[in-house]
C-alpha positions, 0 to 999 in steps of 0.5 A: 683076873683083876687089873689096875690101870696105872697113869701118870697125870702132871707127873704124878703116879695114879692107880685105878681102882687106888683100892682094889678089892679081890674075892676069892683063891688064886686070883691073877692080878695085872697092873697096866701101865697105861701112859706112853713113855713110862714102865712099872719097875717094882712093885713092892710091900706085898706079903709073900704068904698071900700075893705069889709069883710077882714079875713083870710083865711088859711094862706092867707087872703081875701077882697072884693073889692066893686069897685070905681076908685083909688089907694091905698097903703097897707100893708101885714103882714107875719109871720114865722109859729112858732118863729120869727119876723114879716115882712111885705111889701107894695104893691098897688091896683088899682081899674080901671074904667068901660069900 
């Protein structure tokens, strides 16, 4: 499995690794959201031929990855656990050839 930890620093959404670099088929993928009084809401821009199965997942969020080389941008979507509005940031997954 590979996980991105996602916070929110001065109301700015950051994830961490802001890359993340997958190798291999069929790998899970789970973004934490790790500062209290926020949730992932969506995540968005991910291919359906590559990344399968995306839901939440508590306040965090899941996919898998079914593998095959290249990059792709992504959006991840938060929002305050009660009044306010959504954020959002945009990071990357790099899925990485079979060695």
């Amino acid at each position: 499995m590979a996980q991105v930890k996602v916070t929110v620093v001065d109301d700015r959404p950051v994830c961490d690794p802001e890359q993340l670099d997958v190798s291999g088929n069929n790998v899970n993928i789970k973004w934490k959201m790790d500062t209290a009084g926020w949730s992932i809401t969506d995540i968005t821009g991910l291919p359906a031929d590559v990344f399968e199965d995306p839901g939440k997942d508590g306040k965090g969020y899941k996919v898998k990855d079914k593998g095959g080389v290249g990059e792709w941008n992504y959006t991840v979507v938060l929002a305050p656990d009660g009044e306010g509005a959504s954020i959002s940031v945009d990071p990357s997954i790099r899925n990485l050839p079979d060695l």
